[in-house]
C-alpha positions as CSV (number, residue, x, y, z in Angstrom):
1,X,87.7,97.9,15.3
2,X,88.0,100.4,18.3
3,X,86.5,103.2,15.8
4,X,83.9,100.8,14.9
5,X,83.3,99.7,18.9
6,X,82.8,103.9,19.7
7,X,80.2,104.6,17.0
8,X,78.2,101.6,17.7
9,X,78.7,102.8,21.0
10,X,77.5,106.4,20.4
11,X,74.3,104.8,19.0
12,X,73.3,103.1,21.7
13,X,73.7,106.1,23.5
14,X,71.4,108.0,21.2
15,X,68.8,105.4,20.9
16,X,68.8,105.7,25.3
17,X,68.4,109.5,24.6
18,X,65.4,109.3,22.4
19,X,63.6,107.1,24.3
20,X,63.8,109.5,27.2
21,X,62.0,113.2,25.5
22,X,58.8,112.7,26.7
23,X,58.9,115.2,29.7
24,X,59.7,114.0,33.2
25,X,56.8,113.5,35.5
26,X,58.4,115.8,38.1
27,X,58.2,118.4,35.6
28,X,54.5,118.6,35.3
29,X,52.6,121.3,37.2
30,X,50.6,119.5,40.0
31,X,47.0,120.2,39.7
32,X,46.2,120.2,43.4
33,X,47.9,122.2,46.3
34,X,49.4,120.1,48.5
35,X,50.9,120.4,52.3
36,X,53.6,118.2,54.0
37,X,51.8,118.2,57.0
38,X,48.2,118.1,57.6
39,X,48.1,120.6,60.6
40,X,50.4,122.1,63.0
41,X,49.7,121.3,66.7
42,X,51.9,123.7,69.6
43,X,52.6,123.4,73.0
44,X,52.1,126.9,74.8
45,X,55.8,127.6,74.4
46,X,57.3,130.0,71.4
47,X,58.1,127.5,68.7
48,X,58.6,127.1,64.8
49,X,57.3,124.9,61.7
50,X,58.3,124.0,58.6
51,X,55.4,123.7,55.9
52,X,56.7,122.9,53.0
53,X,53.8,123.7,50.1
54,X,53.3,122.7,46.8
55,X,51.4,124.5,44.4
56,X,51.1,124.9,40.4
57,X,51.7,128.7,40.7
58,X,53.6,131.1,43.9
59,X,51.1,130.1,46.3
60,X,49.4,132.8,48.6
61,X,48.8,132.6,52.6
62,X,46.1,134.2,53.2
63,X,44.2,135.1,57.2
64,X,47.9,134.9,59.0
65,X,46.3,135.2,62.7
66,X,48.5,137.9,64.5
67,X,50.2,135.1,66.8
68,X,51.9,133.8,63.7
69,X,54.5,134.8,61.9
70,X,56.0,133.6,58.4
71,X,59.4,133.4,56.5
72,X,59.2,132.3,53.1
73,X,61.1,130.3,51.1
74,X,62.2,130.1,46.8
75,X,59.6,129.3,45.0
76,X,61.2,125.8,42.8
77,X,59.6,123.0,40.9
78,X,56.3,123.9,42.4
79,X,57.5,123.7,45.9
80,X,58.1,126.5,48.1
81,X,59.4,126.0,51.8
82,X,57.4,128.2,54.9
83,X,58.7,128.6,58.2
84,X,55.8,129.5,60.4
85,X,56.7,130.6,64.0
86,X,54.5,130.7,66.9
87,X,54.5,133.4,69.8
88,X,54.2,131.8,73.1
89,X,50.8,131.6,74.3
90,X,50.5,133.2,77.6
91,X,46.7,133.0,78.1
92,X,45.0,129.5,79.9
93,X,43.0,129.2,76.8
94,X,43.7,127.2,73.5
95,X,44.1,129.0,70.8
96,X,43.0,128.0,66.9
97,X,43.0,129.6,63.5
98,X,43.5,128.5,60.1
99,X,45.5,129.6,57.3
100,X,43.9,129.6,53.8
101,X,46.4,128.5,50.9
102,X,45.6,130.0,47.2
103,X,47.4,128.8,44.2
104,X,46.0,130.5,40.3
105,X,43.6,127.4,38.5
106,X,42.9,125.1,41.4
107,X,41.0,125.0,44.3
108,X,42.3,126.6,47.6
109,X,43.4,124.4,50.9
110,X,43.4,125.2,54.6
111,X,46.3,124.6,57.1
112,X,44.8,124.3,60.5
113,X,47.1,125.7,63.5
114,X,46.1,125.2,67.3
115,X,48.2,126.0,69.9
116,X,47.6,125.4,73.6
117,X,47.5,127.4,76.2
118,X,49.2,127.0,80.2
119,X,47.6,124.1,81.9
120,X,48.2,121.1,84.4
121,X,46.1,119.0,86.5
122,X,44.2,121.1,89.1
123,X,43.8,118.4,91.4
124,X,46.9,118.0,91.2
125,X,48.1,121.8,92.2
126,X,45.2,121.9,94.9
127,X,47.2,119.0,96.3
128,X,50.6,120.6,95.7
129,X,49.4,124.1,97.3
130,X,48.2,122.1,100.4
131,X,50.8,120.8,101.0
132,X,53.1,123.2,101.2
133,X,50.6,125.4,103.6
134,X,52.2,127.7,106.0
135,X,55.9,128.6,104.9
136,X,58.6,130.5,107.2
137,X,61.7,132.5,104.9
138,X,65.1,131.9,106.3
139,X,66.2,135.0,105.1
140,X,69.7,136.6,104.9
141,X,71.3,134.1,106.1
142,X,72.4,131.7,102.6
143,X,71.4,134.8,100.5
144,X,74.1,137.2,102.7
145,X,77.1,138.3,101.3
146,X,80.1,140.5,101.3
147,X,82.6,141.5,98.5
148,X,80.0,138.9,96.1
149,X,81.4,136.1,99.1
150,X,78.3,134.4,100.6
151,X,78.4,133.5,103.7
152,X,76.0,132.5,106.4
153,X,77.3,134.8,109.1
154,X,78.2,137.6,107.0
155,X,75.0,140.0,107.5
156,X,75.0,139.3,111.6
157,X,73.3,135.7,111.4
158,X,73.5,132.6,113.6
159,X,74.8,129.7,111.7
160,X,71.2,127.3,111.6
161,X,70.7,123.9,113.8
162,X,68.3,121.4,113.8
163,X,66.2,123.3,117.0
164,X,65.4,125.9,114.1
165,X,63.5,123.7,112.2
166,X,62.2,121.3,114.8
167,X,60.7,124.6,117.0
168,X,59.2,126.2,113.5
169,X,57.2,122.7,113.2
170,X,55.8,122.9,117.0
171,X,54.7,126.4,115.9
172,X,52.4,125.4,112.8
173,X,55.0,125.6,110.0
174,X,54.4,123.3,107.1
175,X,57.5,124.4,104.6
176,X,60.6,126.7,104.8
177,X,62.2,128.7,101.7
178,X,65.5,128.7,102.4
179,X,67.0,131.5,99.6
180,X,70.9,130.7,98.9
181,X,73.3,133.2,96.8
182,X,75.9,131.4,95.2
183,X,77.9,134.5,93.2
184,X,81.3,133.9,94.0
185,X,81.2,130.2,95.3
186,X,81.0,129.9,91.6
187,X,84.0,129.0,89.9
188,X,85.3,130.2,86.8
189,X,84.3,129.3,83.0
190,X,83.4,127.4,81.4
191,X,82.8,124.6,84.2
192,X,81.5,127.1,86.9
193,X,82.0,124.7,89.8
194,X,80.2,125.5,93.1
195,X,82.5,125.4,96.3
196,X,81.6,122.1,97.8
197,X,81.9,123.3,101.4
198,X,79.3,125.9,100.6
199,X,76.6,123.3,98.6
200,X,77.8,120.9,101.3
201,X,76.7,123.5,104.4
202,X,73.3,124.1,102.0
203,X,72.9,120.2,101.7
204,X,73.2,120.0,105.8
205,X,70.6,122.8,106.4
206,X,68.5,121.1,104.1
207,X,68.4,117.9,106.2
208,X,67.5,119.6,109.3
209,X,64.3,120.7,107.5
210,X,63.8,117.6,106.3
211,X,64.2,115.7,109.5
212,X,61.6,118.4,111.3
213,X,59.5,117.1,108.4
214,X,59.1,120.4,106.7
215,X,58.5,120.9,102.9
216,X,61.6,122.7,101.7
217,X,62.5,125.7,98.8
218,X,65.8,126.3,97.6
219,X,66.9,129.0,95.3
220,X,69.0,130.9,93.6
221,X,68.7,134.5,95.1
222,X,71.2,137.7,95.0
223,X,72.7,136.4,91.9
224,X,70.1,138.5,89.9
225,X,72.1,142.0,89.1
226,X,70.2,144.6,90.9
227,X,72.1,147.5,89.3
228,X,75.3,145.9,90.9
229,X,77.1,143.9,88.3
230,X,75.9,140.4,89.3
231,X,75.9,137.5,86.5
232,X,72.0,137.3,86.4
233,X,72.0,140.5,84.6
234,X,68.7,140.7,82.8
235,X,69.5,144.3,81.5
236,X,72.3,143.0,80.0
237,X,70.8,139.9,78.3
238,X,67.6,141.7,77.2
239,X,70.3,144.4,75.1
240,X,72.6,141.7,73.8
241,X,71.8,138.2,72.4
242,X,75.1,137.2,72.9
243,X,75.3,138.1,76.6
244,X,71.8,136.1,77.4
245,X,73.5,133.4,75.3
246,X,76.8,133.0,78.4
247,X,74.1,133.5,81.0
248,X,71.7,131.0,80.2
249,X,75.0,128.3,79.4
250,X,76.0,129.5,82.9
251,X,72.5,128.8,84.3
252,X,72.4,125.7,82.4
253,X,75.8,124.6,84.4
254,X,75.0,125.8,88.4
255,X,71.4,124.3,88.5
256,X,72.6,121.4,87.2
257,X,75.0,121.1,89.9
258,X,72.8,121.8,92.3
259,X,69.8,119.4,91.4
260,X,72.6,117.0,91.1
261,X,73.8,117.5,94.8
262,X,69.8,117.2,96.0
263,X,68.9,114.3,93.4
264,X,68.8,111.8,95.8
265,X,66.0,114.2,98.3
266,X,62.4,113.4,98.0
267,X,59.6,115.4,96.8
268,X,59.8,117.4,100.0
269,X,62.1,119.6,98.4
270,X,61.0,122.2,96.0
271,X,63.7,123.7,93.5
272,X,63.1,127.5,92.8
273,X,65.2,129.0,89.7
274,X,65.2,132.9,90.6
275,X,64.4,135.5,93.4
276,X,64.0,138.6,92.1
277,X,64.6,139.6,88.6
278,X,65.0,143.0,87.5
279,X,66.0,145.3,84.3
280,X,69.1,147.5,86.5
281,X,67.3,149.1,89.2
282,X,64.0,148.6,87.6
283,X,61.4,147.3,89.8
284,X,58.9,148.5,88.4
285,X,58.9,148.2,84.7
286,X,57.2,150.8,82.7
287,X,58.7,149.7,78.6
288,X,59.6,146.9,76.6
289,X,58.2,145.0,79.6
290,X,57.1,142.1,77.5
291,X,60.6,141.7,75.6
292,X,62.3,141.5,79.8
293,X,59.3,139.1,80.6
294,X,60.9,137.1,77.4
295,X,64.0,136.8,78.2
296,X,63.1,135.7,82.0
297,X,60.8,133.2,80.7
298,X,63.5,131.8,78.5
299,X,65.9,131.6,81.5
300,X,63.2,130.3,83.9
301,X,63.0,127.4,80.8
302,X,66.6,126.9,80.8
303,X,66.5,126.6,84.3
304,X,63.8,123.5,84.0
305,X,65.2,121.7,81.4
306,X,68.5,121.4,83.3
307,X,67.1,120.0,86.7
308,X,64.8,117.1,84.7
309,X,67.9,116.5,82.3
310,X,69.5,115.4,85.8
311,X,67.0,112.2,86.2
312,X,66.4,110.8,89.4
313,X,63.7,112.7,91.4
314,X,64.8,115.4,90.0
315,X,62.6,114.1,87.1
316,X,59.6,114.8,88.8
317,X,60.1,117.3,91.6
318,X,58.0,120.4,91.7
319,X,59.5,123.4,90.4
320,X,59.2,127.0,91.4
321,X,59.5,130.3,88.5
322,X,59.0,134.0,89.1
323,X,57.9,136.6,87.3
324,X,59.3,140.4,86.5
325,X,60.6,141.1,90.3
326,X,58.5,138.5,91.3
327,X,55.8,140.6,90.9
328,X,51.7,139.7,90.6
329,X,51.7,142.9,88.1
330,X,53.1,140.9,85.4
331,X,51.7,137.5,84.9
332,X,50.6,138.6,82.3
333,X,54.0,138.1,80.4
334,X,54.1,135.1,82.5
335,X,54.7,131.7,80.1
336,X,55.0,128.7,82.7
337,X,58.4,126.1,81.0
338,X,57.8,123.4,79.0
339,X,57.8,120.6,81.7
340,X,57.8,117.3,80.9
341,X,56.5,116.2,84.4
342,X,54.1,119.3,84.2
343,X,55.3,120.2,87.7
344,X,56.6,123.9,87.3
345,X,54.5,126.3,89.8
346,X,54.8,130.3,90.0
347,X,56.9,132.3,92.3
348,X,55.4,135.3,93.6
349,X,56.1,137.9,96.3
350,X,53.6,140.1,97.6
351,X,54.3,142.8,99.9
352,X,51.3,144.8,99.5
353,X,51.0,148.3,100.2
354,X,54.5,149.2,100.2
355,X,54.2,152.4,101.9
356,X,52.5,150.0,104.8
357,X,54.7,146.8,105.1
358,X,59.0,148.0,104.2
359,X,58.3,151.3,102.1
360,X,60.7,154.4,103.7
361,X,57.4,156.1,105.9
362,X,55.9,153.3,107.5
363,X,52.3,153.8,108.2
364,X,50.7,153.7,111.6
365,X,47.1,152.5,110.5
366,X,46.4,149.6,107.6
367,X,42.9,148.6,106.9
368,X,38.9,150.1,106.8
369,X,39.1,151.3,110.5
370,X,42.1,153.5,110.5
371,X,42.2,157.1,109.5
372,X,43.7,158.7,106.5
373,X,46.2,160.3,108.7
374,X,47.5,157.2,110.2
375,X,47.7,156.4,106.3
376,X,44.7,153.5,106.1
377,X,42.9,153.7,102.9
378,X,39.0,152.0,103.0
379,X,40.3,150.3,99.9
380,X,43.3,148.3,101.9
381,X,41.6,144.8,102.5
382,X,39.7,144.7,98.6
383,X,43.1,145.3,97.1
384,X,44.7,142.5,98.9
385,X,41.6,140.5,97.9
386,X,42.0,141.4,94.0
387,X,45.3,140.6,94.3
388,X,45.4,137.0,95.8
389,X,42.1,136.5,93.9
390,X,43.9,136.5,90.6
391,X,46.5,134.3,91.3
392,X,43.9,131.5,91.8
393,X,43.1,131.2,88.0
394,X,46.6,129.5,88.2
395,X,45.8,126.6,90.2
396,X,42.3,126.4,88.7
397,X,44.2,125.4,85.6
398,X,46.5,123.5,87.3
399,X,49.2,125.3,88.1
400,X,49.9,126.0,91.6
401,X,50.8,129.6,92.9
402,X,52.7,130.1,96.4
403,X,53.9,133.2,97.6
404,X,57.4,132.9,98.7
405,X,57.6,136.5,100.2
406,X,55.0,138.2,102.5
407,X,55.4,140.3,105.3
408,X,55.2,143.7,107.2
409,X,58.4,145.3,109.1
410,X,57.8,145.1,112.9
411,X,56.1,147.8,114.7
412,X,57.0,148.8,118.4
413,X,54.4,146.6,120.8
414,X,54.6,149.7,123.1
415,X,53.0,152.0,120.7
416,X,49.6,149.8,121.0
417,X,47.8,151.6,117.7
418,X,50.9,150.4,115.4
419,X,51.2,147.1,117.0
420,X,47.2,146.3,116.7
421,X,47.3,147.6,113.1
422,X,50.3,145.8,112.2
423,X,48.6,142.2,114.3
424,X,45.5,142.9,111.9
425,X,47.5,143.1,108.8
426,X,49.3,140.1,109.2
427,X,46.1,138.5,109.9
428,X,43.9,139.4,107.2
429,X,47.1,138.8,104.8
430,X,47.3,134.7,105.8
431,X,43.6,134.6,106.0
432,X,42.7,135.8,102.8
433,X,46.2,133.7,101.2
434,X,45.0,130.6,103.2
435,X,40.9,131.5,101.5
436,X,42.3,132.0,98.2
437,X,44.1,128.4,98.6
438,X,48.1,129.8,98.1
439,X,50.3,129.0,100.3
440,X,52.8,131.8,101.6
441,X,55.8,132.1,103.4
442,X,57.1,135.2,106.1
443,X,60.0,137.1,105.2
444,X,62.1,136.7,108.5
445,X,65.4,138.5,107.9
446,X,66.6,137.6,111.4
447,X,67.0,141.9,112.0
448,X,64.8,143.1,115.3
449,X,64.4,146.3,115.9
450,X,61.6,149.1,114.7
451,X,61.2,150.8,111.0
452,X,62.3,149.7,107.6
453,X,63.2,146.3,106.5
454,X,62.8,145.1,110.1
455,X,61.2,141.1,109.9
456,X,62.9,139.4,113.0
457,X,60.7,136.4,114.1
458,X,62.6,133.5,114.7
459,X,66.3,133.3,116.1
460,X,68.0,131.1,113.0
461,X,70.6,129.4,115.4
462,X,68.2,128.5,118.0
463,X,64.0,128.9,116.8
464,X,63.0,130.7,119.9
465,X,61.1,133.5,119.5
466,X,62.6,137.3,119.1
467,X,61.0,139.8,121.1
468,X,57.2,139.7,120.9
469,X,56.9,137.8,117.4
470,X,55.4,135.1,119.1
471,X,52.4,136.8,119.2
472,X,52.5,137.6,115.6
473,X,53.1,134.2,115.0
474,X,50.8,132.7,117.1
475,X,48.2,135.3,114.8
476,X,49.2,133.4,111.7
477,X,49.5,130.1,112.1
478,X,46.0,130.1,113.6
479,X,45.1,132.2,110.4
480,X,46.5,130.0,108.3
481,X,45.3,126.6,109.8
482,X,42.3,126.6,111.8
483,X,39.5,124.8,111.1
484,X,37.0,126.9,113.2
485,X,33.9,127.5,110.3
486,X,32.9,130.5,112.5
487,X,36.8,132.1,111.7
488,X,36.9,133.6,108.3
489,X,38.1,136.4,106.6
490,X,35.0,138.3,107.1
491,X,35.0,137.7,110.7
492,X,38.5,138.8,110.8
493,X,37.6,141.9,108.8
494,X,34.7,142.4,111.0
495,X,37.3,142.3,114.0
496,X,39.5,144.9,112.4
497,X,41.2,147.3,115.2
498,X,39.2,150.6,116.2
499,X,41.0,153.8,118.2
């Protein structure tokens, strides 16, 4: 019986078996090439896409735009699996193209790809840049430190009080940047916690801004390695993947401490990733400046993603990024974050000419009137112009741009050439930033005296003036905030000093 039971059994089974040779439907070549998407639409950020084709025979790609890259998958029961990736998109304008799909015995199809490019709401950033106005740089002071120690008092300073702020709004301030280093207030890995005493002080400083009713920018600032070993080290990250990996966790970990600590301060308070970011010793880059811009960019996105993860205002406060060194030389490399509130502006810091404002040999003259000896150049006031000019095509697609850094080391007011050179400068400068709608903020380092790096305005500890910076002062704020139709740049150009 059990024989009997297995052969009937066997039977069955080949009766099932027969019933099943027509070929499966699967199997049969498709007659059409089809797509698993119908297009691919990209934000202006670096991104990938998978495509997966199917096609009767190997399918071609054919008219890959030079934007777009491709890694291609086996070819298996007429499917074949592409990974298209897309370089960010560091232009304003959208960007389109389409890719033509060929397959042997049927008709060809077309994957459309359109990627956009950096834009926000330029009403918006008009607002944003108004707002902010007139800023005033309380420089080494936070940023100062000793050994890799911060501390507020380390560089000569006077620890800040509300008079600071309170006096720098009587004088026609509208914002403050207040730069911070953090280095080695930074704990150890892999929870890198910030010294509370320290973020507390920061916190405190921040309040008296806030209280004077001042706009308000804080930063990260001498972390970035400058050739001396510290953990922002972009020659390092831009060498090794790993390396840029531990940075960006450990970038990922401080600013989200950070916003954390503010995320209960209003949109008066702007949060600015970097300062200065340079390859070693590098500030001007002359190769592989667009694989350095890279990495920054992908730091200035980590940075981003880790304040708006915090919630609270956090998810919607402006946001400040910088370029190579800060520099308006390379924008072009420039990819503003990802930004879910589409509040991310650019950092940029223009000290323009060098050899004029902190370079080694100061010049005495700056502008169309002086003389080539003094070191004047015809050219002076057009290249400011062509500078701050270009910066506007940011906010005119919605983006705003501020200058966090301007400024000229002090010349002697009893020398009257330098002095009137120097008062011109810094007028023109705020005129032309306050024509060109960006607002900017003076380097004051708190350090009188005459020659390089010399930007002592304000005393930190009290506000009162230093020296005769109240003049210079006095200049800009009426530069920068007058509503006289009859004052413009040209008439300030037309006013330019003459020995």
């Amino acid at each position: 019986m059990r024989t009997i039971r297995f052969l009937s059994a066997l039977f069955v089974l080949s009766l099932v078996g027969c019933c099943n040779t027509p070929e499966k439907e699967t199997d049969k070549a498709p007659d059409a090439i089809t797509l698993s998407v119908p297009s691919i639409e990209s934000g202006a950020a670096e991104g990938e896409f998978v495509v997966e084709i199917t096609a009767p025979s190997i399918p071609k790609l054919v008219g890959l735009p030079e934007w777009v890259s491709k890694k291609e998958g086996e070819y298996s029961n007429y499917k074949r699996t592409v990974t298209f990736t897309l370089s960010s998109n560091l232009s304003f304008d959208e960007r389109s193209s389409q890719i033509k799909i060929v397959s042997s015995g049927v008709s060809s199809v077309f994957l459309p790809i359109r990627q956009k490019g950096r834009a926000g709401d330029p009403e918006l950033a008009k607002a944003q840049s108004s707002r902010m106005g007139l800023g005033w740089n309380l420089g080494n002071h936070f940023d100062a430190y000793s050994g890799d120690m911060p501390s507020e008092t380390c560089w000569g300073g006077i620890p800040a009080t509300q008079a600071t702020f309170t006096k720098l709004k009587e004088y026609g301030f509208s914002s403050v940047r207040i730069p911070v280093t953090w280095l080695g207030k930074i704990g150890p890995a892999p929870d890198y916690i910030i010294d509370k005493e320290w973020i507390d002080r920061v916190y405190e400083v921040v309040g008296f801004a806030e209280k004077a009713g001042l706009s308000v920018i804080v930063n990260t600032h001498h972390d970035e390695d400058h050739g001396d070993g510290h953990w922002l080290n972009l020659k390092d990250a831009v060498n090794s993947e790993l390396s840029n990996q531990q940075i960006k966790q450990k970038i990922a970990v401080v600013w989200a401490q950070i916003a954390n600590k503010f995320k209960d301060k209003g949109d008066f308070l702007i949060m600015e990733s970097f300062n200065e970011l340079i390859y070693g010793g590098e500030w001007s880059s002359s190769s592989n400046t667009e694989k350095k811009c890279k990495v920054i960019n992908e730091w200035n996105q980590v940075f981003v993603d880790a304040v708006r993860a915090t919630g609270g205002n956090n998810a919607t406060r402006w946001l400040g990024v910088p370029t190579y060194a800060a520099s308006p030389n390379y924008t072009e490399f420039m990819l503003i974050p990802a930004d879910p509130a589409n509040r991310t502006m650019l950092s940029i810091h223009c000290y323009d000419p060098y050899e004029y404002t902190i370079g080694p040999s100061q010049h005495s003259d700056w502008g169309h009137t002086g003389t080539v000896s003094g070191g004047a150049h015809v050219t002076d006031e057009q290249a400011i112009r062509n500078t701050l000019e270009k910066l506007t095509t940011y906010a005119e697609h919605g983006i705003p741009c501020y200058l966090g850094e301007f400024g000229c080391s002090l010349r002697n007011p009893a020398d009257a050439r330098a002095w009137a050179f120097y008062k011109y400068y810094m007028e023109y400068f705020v005129k032309a930033a306050k024509t060109y709608g960006l607002p900017c903020f003076l380097w004051d380092n708190g350090s009188p005296g005459y020659g390089q790096e010399h930007h002592a305005y304000v005393n930190h500890g009290t506000g009162d003036f230093i020296g005769s910076s109240g003049e210079i002062i006095e200049t800009i704020v009426a530069a920068y905030t007058s509503t006289d139709p009859a004052y413009t740049l040209q008439s300030v150009y037309d006013s330019a000093p003459t020995f």
